[in-house]
C-alpha positions as CSV (number, residue, x, y, z in Angstrom):
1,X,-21.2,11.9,-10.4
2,X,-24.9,11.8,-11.1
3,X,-26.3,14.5,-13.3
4,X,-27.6,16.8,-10.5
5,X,-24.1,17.3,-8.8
6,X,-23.1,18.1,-12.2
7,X,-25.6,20.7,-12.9
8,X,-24.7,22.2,-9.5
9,X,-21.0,22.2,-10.2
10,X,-21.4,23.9,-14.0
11,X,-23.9,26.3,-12.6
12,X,-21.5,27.6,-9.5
13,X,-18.7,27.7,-12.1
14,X,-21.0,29.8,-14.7
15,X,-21.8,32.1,-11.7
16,X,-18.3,32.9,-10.2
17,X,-17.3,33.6,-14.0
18,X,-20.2,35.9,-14.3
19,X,-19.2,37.5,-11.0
20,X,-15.7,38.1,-11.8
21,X,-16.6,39.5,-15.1
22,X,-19.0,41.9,-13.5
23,X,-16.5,42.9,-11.4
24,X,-13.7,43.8,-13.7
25,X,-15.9,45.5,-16.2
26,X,-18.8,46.5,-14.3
27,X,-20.3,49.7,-14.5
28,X,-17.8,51.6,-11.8
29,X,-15.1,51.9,-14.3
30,X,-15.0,55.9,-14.5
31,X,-15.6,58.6,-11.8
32,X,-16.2,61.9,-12.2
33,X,-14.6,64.6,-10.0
34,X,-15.9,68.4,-10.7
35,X,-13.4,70.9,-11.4
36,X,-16.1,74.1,-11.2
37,X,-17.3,75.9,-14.1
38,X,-19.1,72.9,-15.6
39,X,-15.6,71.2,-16.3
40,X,-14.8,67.7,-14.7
41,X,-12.4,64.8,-14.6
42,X,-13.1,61.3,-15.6
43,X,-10.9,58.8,-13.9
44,X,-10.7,56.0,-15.7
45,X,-10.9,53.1,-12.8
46,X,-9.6,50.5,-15.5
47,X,-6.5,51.8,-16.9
48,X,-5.7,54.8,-14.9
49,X,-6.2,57.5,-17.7
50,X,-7.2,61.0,-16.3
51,X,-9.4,63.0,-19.0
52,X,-10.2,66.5,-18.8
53,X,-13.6,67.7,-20.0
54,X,-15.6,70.9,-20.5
55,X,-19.1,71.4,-21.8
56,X,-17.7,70.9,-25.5
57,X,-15.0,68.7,-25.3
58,X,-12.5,65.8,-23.1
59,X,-9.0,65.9,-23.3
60,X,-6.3,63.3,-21.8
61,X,-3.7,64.8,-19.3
62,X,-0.4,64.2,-19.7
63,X,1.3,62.7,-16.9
64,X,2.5,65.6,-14.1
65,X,6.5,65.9,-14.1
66,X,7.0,68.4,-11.5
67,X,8.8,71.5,-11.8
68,X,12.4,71.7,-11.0
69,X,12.9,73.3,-7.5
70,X,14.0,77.1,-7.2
71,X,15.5,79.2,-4.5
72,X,13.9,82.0,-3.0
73,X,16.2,83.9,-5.4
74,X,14.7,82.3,-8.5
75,X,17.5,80.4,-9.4
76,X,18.0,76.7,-9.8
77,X,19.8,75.0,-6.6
78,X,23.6,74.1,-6.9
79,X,23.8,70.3,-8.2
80,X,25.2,68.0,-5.9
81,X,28.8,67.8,-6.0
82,X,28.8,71.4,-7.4
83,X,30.2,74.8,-6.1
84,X,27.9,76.0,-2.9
85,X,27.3,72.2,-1.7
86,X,28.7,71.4,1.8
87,X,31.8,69.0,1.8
88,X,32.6,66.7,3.7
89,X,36.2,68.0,6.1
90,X,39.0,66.4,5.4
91,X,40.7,64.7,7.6
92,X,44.8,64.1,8.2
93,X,46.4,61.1,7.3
């Protein structure tokens, strides 16, 4: 290979390095989403951490574990397999 195919060939490799860098680390990695009253979250692109900040301070959020489901009487549902769950009918052998 003479020495200005391999100038071309080191050059394109250089470049599609310096183009996959860019685009794992570019500048896009957070985004900001307003909350209202001056307080926003930064979504962290990279790693998926969701920050909390005000005019003084961030703060991480801890992940979201929803809340256990209640009936409209305020109490928990029955468990599965417990007293008030449907059975199946039993059948005559």
């Amino acid at each position: 290979m003479n020495d200005l195919a391999r100038a071309i060939v080191i050059a394109a490799v250089l470049l599609s390095g310096a183009l996959i860098v860019r685009g794992t680390f570019g500048t896009d990695r957070y985004e900001l989403v307003q909350a209202g009253g001056g307080q926003v979250y930064r979504l962290d692109r990279l790693t998926g951490a969701v920050t909390f900040c005000n005019p003084l301070a961030c703060r991480p959020l801890p992940m979201f574990v929803p809340a256990p489901a209640t009936t409209p009487g305020g109490k928990p549902p029955p468990a599965q397999g417990g007293p008030g769950t449907p059975q199946p009918p039993k059948t005559n052998t």
